[in-house]
Backbone as CSV, one residue per row, in Angstrom:
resi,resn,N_x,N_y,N_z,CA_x,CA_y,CA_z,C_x,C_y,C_z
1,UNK,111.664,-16.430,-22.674,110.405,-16.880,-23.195,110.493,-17.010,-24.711
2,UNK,109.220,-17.505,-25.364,109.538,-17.687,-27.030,109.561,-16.684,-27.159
3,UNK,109.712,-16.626,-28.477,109.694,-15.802,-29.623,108.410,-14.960,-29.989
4,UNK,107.570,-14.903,-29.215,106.367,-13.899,-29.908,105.237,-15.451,-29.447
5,UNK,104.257,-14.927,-29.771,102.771,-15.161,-29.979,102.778,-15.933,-30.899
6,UNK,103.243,-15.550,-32.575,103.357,-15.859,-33.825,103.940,-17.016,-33.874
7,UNK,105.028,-17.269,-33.072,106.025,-18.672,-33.174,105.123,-19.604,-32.660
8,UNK,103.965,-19.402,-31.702,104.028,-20.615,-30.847,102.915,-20.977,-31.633
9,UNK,101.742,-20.141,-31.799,100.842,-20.599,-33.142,101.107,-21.456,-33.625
10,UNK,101.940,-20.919,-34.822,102.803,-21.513,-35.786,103.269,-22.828,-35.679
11,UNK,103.254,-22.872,-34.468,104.233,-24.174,-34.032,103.149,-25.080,-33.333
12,UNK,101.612,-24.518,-32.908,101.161,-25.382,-32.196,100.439,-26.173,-33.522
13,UNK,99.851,-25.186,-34.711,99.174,-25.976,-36.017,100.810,-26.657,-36.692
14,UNK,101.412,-26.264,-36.524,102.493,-27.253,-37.246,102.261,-28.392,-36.900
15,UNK,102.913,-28.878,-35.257,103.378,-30.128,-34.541,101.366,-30.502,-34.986
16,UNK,100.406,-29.731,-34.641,99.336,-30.821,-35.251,99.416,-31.070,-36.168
17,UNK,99.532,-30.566,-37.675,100.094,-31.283,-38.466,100.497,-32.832,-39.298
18,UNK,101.784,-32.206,-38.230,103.258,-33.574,-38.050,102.180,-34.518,-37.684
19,UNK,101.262,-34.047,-36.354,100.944,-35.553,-35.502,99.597,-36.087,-35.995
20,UNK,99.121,-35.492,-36.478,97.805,-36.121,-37.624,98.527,-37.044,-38.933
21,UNK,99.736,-36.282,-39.667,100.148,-36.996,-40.271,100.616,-38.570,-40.139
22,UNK,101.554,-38.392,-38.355,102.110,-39.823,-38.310,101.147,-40.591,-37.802
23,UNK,99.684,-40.175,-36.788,99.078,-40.716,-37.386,97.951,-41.835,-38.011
24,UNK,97.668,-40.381,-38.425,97.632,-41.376,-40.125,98.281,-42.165,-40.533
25,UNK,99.423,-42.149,-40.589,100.364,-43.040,-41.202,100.115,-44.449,-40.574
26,UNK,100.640,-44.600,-39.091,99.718,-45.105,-38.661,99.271,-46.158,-38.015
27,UNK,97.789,-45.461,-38.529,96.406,-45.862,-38.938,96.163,-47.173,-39.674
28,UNK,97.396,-46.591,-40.930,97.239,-46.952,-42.254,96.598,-46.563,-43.772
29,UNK,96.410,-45.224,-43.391,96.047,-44.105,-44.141,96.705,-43.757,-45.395
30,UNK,97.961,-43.553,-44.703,99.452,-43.558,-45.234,99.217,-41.945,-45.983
31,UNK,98.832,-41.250,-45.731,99.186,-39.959,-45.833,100.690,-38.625,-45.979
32,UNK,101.283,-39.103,-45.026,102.832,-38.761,-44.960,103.621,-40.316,-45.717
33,UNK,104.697,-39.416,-46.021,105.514,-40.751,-47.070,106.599,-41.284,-45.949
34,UNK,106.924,-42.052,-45.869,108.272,-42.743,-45.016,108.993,-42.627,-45.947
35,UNK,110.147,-42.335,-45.346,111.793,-42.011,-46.322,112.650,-42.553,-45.546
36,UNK,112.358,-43.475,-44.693,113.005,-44.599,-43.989,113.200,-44.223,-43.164
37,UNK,113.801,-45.891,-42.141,113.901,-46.009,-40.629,115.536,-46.057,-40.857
38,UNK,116.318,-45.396,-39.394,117.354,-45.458,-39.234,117.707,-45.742,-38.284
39,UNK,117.501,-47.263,-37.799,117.993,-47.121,-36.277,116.769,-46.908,-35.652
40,UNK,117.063,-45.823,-34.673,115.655,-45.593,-33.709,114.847,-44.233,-34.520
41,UNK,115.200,-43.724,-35.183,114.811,-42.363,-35.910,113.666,-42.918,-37.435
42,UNK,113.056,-42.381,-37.707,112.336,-42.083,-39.175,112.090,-41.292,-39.597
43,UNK,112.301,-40.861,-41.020,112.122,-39.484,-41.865,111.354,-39.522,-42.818
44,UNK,110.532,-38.656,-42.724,108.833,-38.660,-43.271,108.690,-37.296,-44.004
45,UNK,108.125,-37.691,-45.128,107.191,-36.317,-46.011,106.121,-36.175,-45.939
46,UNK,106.116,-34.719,-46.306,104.310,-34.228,-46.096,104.423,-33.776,-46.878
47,UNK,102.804,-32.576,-47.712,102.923,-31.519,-47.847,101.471,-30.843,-46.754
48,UNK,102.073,-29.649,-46.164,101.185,-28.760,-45.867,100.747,-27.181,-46.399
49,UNK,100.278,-26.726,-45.769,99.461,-25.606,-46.610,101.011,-24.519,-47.441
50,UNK,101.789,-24.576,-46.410,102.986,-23.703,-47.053,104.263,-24.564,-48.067
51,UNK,103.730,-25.648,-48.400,104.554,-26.804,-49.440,104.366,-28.167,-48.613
52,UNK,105.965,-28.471,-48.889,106.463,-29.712,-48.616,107.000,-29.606,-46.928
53,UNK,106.584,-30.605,-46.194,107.140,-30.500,-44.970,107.886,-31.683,-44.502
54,UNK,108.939,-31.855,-44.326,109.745,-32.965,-43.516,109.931,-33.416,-42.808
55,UNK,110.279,-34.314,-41.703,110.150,-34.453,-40.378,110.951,-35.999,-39.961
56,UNK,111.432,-35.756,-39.041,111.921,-37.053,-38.301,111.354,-37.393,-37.169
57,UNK,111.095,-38.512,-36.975,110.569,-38.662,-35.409,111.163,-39.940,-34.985
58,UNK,110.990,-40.031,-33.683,110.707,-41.044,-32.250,110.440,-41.737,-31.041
59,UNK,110.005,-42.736,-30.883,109.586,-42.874,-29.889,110.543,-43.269,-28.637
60,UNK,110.491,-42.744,-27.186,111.408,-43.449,-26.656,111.777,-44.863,-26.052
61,UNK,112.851,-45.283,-25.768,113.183,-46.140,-25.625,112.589,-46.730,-24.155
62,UNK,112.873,-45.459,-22.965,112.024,-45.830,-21.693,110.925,-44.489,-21.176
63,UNK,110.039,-44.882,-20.661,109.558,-43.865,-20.008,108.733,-43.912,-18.829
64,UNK,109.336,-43.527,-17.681,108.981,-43.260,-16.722,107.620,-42.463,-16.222
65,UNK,106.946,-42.592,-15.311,107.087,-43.921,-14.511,106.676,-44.881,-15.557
66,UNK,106.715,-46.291,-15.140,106.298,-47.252,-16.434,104.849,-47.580,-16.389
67,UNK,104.173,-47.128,-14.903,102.682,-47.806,-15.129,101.963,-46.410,-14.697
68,UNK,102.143,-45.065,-15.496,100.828,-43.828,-15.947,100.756,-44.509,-17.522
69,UNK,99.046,-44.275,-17.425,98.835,-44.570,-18.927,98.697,-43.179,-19.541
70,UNK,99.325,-43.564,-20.641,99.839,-42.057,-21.700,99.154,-42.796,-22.860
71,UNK,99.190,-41.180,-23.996,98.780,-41.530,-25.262,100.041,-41.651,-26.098
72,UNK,100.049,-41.190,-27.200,101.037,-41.492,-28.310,102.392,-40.582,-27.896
73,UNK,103.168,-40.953,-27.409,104.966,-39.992,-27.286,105.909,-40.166,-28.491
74,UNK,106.145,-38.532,-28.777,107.123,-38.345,-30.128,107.642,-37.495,-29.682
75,UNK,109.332,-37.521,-30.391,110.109,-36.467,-30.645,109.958,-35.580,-32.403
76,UNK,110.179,-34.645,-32.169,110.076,-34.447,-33.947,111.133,-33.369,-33.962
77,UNK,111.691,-33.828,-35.608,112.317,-32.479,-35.549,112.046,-31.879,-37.280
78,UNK,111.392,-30.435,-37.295,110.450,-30.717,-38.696,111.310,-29.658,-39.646
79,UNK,110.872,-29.754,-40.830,111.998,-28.961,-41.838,110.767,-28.653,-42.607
80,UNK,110.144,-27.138,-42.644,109.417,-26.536,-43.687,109.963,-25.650,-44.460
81,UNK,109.374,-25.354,-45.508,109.810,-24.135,-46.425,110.398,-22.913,-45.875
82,UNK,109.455,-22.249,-44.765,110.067,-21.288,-44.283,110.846,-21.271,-42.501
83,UNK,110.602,-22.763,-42.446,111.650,-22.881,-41.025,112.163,-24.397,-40.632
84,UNK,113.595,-24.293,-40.342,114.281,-25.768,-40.839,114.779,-25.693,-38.849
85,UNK,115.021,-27.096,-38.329,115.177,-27.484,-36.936,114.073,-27.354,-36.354
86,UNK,112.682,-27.556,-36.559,111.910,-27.087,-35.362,111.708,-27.806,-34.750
87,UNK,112.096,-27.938,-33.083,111.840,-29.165,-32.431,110.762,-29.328,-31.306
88,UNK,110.656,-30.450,-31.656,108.808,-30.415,-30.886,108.955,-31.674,-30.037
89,UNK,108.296,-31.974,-29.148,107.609,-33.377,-28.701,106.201,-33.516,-28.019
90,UNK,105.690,-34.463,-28.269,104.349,-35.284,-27.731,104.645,-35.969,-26.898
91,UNK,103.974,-35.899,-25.432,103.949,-36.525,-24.413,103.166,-37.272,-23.798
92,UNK,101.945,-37.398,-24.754,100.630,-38.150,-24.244,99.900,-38.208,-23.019
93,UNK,100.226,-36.997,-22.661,98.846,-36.307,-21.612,99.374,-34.903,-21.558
94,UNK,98.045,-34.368,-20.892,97.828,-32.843,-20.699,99.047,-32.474,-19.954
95,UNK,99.582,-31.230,-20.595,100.740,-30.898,-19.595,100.482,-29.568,-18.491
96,UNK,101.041,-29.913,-17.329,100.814,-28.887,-16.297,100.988,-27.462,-16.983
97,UNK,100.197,-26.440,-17.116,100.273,-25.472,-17.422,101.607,-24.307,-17.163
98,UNK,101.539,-24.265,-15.862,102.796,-23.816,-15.420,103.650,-24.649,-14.840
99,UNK,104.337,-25.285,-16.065,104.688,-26.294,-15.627,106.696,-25.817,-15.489
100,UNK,107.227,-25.468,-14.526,108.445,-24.885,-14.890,109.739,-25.899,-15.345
101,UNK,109.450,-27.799,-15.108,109.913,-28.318,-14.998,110.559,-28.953,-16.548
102,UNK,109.286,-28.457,-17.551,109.782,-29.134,-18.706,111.242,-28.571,-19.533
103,UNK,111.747,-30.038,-19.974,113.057,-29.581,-20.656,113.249,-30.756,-21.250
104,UNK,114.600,-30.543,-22.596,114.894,-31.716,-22.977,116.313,-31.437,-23.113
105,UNK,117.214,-32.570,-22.838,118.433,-32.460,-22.563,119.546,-33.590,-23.462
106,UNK,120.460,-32.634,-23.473,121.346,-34.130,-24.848,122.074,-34.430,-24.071
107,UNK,122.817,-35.674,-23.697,123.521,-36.062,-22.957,123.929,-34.827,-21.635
108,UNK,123.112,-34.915,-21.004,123.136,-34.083,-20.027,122.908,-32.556,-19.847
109,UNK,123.311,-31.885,-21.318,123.006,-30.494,-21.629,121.019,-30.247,-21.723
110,UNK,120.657,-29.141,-20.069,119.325,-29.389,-20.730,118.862,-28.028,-21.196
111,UNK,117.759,-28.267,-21.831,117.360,-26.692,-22.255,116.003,-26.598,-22.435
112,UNK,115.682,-25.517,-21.642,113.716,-25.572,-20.894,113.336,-25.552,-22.188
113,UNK,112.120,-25.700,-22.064,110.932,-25.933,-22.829,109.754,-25.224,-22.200
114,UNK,108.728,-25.036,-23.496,107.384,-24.018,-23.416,106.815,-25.487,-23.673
115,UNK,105.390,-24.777,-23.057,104.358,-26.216,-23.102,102.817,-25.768,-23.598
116,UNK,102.017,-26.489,-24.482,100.800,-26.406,-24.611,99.996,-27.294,-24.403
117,UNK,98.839,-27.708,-23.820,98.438,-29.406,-24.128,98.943,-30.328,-24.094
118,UNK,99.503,-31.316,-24.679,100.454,-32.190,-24.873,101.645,-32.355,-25.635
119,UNK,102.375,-30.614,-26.047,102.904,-30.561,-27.083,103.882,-29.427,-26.320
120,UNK,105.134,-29.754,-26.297,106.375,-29.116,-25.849,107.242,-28.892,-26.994
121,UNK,107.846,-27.290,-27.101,108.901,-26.676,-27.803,110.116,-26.083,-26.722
122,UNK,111.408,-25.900,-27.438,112.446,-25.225,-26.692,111.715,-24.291,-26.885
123,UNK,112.207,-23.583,-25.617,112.300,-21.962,-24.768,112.540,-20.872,-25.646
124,UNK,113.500,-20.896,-26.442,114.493,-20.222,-27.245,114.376,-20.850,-28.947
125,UNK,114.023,-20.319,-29.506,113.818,-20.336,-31.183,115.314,-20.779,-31.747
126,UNK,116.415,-19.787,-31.173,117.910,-19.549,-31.123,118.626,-20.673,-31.209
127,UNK,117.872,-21.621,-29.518,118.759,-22.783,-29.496,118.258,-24.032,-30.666
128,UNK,117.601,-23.838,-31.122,117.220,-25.294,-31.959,118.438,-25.718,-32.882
129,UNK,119.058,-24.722,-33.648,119.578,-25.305,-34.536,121.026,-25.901,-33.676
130,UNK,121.431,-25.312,-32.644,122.615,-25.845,-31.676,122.518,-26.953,-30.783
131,UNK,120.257,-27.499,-30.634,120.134,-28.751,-30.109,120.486,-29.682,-31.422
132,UNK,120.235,-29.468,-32.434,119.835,-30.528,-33.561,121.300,-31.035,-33.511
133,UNK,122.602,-30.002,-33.498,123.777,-30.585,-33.453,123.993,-31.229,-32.829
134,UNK,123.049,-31.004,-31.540,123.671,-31.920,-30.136,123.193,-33.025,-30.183
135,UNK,122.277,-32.875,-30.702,121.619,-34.359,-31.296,122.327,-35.474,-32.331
136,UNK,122.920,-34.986,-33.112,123.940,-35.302,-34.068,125.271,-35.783,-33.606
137,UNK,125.756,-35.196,-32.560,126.765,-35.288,-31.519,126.169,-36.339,-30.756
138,UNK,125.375,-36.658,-29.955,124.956,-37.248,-28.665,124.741,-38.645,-28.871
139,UNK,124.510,-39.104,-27.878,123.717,-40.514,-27.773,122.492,-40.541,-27.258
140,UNK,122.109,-39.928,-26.427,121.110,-40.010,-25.507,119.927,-38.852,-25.687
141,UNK,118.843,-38.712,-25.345,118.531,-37.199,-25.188,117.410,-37.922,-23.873
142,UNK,116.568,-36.801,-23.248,116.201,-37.057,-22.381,114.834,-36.097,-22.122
143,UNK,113.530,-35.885,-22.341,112.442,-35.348,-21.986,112.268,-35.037,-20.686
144,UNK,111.638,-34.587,-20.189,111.188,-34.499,-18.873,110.111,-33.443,-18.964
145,UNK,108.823,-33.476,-18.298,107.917,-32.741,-18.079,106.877,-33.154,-16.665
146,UNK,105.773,-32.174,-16.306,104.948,-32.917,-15.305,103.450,-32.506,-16.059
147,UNK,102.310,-33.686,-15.793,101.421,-34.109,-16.170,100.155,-32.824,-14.990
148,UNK,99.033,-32.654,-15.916,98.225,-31.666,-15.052,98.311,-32.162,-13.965
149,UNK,97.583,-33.277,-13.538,97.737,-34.133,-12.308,99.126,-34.561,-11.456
150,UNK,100.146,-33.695,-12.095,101.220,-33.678,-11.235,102.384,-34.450,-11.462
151,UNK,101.999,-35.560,-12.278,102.801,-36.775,-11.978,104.350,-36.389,-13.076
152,UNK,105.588,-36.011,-13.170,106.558,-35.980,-13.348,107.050,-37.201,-14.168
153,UNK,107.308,-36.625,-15.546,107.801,-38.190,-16.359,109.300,-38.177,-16.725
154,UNK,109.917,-38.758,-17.272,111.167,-38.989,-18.211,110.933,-39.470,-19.165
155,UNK,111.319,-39.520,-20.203,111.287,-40.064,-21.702,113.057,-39.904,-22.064
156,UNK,112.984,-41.092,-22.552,114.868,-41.424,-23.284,114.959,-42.054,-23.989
157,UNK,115.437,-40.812,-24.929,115.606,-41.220,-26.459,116.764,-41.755,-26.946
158,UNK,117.272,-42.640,-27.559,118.284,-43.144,-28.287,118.522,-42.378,-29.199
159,UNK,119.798,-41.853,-29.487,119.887,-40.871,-30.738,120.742,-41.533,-31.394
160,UNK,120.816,-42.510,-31.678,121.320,-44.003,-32.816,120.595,-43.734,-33.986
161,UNK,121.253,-43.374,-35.181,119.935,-43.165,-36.328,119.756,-41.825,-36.772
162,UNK,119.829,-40.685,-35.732,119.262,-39.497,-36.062,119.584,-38.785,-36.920
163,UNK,121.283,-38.815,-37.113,122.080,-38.422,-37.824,121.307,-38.485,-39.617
164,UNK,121.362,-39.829,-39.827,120.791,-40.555,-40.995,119.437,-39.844,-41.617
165,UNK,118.798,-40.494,-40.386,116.954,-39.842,-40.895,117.806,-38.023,-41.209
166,UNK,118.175,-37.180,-39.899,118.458,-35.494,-40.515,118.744,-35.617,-42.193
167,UNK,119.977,-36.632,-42.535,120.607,-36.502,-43.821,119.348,-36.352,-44.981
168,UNK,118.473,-37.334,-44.352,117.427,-37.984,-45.249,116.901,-37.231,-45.813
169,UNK,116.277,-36.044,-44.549,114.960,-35.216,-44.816,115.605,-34.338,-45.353
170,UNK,117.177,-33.548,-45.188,117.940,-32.564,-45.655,118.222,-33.021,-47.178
171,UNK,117.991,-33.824,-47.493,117.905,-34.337,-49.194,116.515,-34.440,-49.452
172,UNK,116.005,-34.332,-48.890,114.338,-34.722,-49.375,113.921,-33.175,-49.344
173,UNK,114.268,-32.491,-48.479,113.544,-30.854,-48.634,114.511,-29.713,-47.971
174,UNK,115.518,-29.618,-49.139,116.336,-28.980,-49.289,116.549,-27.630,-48.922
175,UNK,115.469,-27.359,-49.275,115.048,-25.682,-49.109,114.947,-24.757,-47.908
């Protein structure tokens, strides 16, 4: 299970955040800064209450089934002052509560996921910084979760780019 109580908090006002920021963005608000597109990836600035916050995101390439209507789907992977790899995604609907099915997987390696609302983290605090590699390594990555109403999705991400946007935000907020 996570890390405490404290992590998932933490992590549920974060990823809102991130996802008010992009957005905004958008919108056309333009609130968060773009630090460019790479491919399928983009690396974006903020600041939030604890500084400067960083972030890459994307959308996937397919997602299953093709005709549930969903809201906005992101991957993120965010870099704050006091915590760098945090990886999140948006799935654009309510997620089954006990849902045991969610995970996200890099070319085949998968690794469960905790769920709130519409907002999924790895299982393990531990593994993030060993997905981000795999991400860096990979081509592919792969979502999977099921919807309150049951319905079981896929999301597949192209990890063309990711490399780049990481470099981006790792020069943009160093710290």
């Amino acid at each position: 299970m996570r890390s405490g109580i404290r992590s998932h908090v933490g992590r549920v006002l974060a990823l809102a955040a991130v996802s008010a920021s992009a957005a905004i963005y958008a919108s056309g608000a333009y609130a968060a800064t773009n630090l460019g597109t790479f491919d399928y990836w983009t690396a974006w600035s903020d600041t939030g209450q604890s500084g400067k916050i960083c972030y890459i995101s994307s959308t996937p390439q397919t997602m299953e089934p093709s005709n549930v209507n969903r809201g906005a789907i992101h991957f993120m992977v965010t870099f704050r002052p006091d915590k760098r790899n945090e990886v999140a995604t948006i799935v654009g609907y309510p997620i089954h509560e006990s849902n045991p099915n969610a995970s996200a997987s890099v070319d085949g390696r998968s690794y469960p996921m905790v769920t709130s609302d519409n907002a999924a983290w790895l299982a393990s605090v531990e593994d993030e910084p060993g997905f981000v590699q795999a991400m860096r390594a990979g081509s592919s990555m792969v979502v999977r979760a099921t919807s309150q109403r049951g319905t079981n999705t896929v999301d597949t991400y192209s990890l063309r780019g990711v490399t780049a946007a990481l470099n981006k935000v790792i020069e943009e907020c160093p710290g």
